[in-house]
N, C-alpha and C positions, 0 to 999 in steps of 0.2 A: 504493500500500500504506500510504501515512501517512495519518492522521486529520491533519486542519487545526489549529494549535492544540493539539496533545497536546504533555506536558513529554516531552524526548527521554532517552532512558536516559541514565546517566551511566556511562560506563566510566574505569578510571582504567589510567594505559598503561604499562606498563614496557620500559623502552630495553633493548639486548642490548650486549654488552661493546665498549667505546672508546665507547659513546656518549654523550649526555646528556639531559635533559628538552627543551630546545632543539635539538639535531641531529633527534632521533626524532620532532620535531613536523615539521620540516622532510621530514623522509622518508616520515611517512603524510599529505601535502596533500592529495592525492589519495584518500586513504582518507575523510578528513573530511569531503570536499566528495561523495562518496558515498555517508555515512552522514549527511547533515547532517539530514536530518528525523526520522531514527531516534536519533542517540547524540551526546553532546556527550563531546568525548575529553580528559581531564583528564592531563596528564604531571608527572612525577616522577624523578628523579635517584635512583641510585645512589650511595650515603653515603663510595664510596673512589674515590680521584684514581687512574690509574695510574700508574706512574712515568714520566718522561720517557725516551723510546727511549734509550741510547745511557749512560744512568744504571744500569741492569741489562739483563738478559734480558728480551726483551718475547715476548709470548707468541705462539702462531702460531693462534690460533683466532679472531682479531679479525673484528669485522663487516664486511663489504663489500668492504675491501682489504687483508688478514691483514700489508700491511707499511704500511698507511696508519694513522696516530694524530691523530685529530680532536684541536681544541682541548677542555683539560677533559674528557678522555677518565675514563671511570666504569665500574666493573666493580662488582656486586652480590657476587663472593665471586672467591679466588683461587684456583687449585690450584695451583701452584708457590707455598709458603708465602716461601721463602727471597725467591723473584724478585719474588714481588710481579706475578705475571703471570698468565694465564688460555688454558688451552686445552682445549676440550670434550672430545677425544679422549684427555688425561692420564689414568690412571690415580694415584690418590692412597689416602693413610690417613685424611688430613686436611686440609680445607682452612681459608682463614684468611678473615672478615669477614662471614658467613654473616650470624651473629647480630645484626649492625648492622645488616643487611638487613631484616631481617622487625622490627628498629624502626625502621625509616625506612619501612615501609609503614605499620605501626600508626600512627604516625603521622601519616603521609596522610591515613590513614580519618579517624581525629580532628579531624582540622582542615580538612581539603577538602573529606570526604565530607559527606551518603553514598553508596556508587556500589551501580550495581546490578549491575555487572558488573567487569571484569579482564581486559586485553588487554598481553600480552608477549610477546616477538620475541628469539629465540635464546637467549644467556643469561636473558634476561629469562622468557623464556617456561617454561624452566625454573626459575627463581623460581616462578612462577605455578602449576606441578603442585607444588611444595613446599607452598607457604599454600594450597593445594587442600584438601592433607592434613592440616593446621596447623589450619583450620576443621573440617573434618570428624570430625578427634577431639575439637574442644570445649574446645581449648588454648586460642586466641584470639579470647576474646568479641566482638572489635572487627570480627574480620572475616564480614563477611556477605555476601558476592558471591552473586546468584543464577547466575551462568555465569559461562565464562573464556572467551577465544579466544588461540588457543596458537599463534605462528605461527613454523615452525623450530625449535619444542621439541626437546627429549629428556631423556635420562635424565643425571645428574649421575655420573661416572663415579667420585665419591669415595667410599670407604666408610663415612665418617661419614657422608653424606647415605642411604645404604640403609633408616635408619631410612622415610624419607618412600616406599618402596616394598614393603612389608612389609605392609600392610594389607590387606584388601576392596579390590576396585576403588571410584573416587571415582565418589559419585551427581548430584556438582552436573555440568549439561549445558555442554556442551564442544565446542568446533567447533578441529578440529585442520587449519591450513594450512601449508601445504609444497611449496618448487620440485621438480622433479624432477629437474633441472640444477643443483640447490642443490651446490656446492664446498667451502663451509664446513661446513655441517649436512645430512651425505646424505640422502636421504629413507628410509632403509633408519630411520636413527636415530630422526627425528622420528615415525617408522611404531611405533618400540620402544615409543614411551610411551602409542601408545592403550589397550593391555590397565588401564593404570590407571584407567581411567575406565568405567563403566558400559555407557555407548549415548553412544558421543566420535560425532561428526561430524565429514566430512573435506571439504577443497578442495585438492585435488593442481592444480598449475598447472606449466604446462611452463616455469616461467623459475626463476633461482638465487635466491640469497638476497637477499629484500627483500619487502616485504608489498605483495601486489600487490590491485590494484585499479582493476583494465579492467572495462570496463561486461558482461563475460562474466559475471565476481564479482560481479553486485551482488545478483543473488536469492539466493545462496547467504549471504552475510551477511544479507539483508532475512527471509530467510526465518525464517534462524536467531533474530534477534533480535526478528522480530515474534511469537515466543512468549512475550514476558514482557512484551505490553500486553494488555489486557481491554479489547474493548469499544473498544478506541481509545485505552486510556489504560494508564500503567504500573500492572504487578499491583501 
């Protein structure tokens, strides 16, 4: 399916909570080496440290080990404002670091880009339907993603964030993956956030939370992504 010599998409990748640009490279190796003709994957850090376990309340929505905390552990925004902690399933009024967020992607674009696409995993992923929304009403010149891939999405259970689901469904094209064994991020949840999107695409995979990439997966990314070359080459 790759032309010989074509420049490969550029995606830029967003980590999901306790992780970092380095852990999350370490966890899609696999994906990379799958996508290697098609996407070069660019990572990125989340702009707030957590706090160290045992310093406050740590939150129970963590990635992969909900009581394991990687070194340099990074959260994109908090819902427990006091703790300093993050869990998908909180209900809130208000969360705290949002905004650092979305300039530490601006950012990104600036200086790394520019990418043609946005790939995010759990919290991160929800990030990614946020600046979905962010671009689409014409907020953030910077950001110009032709697609996202969203893997263990959902919806942010804050009420400040409700703004980002208030609109038209999002037109930019969208490939939505999700465990069905997922523990952390049920697949009922990550199922919540397709009605945002236009014509979302889906890869249900029977394993829990982590981005998976067995050679089952690989026409269902190849396929998706080989709409945004022409001819052999990026549109």
């Amino acid at each position: 399916m790759s032309a010989p010599g074509r420049a490969p998409l550029r995606l830029l990748c967003v980590h999901g909570y306790r992780q970092n640009d380095a852990t999350f490279r370490d966890k899609t190796g696999a994906l990379r080496k799958l996508l290697k003709k098609q996407a070069e994957l660019v990572y990125i850090s989340a702009p707030h440290p957590e706090p160290e376990q045992g310093a406050t309340t740590a939150g129970t929505g963590g990635e992969d080990q909900p009581d394991h905390q990687e070194a340099d552990s990074r959260g994109w925004w908090f819902s427990d404002v006091r703790a300093r902690s993050f869990d998908a399933a909180q209900q809130c009024e208000a969360s705290l670091g949002l905004e650092d967020s979305v300039d530490a992607v601006r950012e990104a674009v600036r200086t790394l880009g520019p990418f043609d696409g946005i790939l995010g995993f759990s919290q991160g992923a929800a990030l990614v339907a946020m600046l979905c929304a962010l671009q689409e009403r014409q907020v953030e010149p910077d950001f110009r993603f032709r697609f996202a891939i969203l893997v263990a999405g959902f919806r942010s259970a804050c009420a400040q964030h409700a703004k980002f689901y208030a609109s038209a469904p999002l037109a930019i094209p969208s490939l939505h993956v999700f465990g069905q064994t997922d523990r952390v991020i049920p697949e009922a949840a990550s199922r919540e956030l397709l009605p945002r999107f236009e014509r979302p695409e889906v890869l249900a995979h029977p394993g829990g939370h982590f981005v998976p990439a067995a050679s089952a997966h690989r026409h269902v990314y190849q396929e998706f992504l080989e709409k945004f070359f022409v001819k052999g080459e990026r549109k």
